[in-house]
C-alpha positions in Angstrom: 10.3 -8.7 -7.2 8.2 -7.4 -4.5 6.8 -4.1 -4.2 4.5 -1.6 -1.7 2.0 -0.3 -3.7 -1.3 0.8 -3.3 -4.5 -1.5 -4.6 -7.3 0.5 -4.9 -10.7 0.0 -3.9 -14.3 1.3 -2.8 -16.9 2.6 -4.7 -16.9 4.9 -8.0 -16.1 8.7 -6.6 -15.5 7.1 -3.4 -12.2 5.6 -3.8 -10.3 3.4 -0.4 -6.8 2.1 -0.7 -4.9 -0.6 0.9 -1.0 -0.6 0.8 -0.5 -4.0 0.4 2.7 -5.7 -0.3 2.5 -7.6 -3.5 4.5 -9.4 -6.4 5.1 -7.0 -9.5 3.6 -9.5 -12.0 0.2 -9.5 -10.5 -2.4 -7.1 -10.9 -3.4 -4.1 -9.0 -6.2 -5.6 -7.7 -4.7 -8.9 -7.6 -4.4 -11.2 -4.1 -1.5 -9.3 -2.3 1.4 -11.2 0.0 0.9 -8.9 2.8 -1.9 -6.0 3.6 0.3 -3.3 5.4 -2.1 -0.7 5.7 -5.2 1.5 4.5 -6.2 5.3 3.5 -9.1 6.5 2.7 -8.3 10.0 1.1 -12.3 11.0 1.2 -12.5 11.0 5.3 -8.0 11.8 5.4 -8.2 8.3 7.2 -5.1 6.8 7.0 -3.2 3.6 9.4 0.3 2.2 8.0 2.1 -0.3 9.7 5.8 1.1 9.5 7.1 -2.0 10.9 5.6 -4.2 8.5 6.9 -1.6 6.4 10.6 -2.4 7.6 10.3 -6.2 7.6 9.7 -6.3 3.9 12.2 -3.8 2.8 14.9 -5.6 4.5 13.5 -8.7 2.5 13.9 -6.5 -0.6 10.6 -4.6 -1.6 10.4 -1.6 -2.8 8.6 0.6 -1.9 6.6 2.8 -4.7 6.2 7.0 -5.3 2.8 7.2 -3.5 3.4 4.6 -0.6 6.8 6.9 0.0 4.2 10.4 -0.5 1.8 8.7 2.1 4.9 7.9 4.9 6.0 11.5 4.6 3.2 12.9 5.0 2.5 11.0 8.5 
C-alpha cells in the first residue's frame, strides 16, 4: 500500500519535511516513490503539488493526518 506521508529531515532543532509518496513497509526516511512536496515549519515555507497529490490517490494512496492538516491549512 502506498501512502503520503511526511519524511523528515534537516538538522537537530531545525527540522525540514518532504511529503513524499512512499510504500508503507519502508522507513520514514527510506527512498520514497514520488517527492510531492516540502515544508519547512521553522521559516512557514511550504510548496505541495496537489496534482501529484490527485494522481496518486486515484492510484490508491492514502493520504496520512498531517499531509491532510498541511492541505487544509493552504
Amino acid at each position: 500500500m502506498v501512502k503520503i506521508r511526511l519524511a523528515r529531515g534537516g538538522a537537530k532543532n531545525n527540522p525540514f519535511y518532504r511529503i513524499v509518496a512512499i510504500d508503507t513497509k519502508r522507513k520514514r526516511g527510506g527512498k520514497p516513490l514520488d517527492i510531492i512536496g516540502f515544508w519547512h515549519p521553522a521559516k512557514d515555507v511550504k510548496k505541495i503539488d496537489t496534482k501529484k497529490i490527485d494522481d496518486w490517490v486515484k492510484k490508491g494512496a492514502q493520504i496520512s493526518q498531517a499531509v491532510e492538516k498541511l492541505l487544509k491549512e493552504k
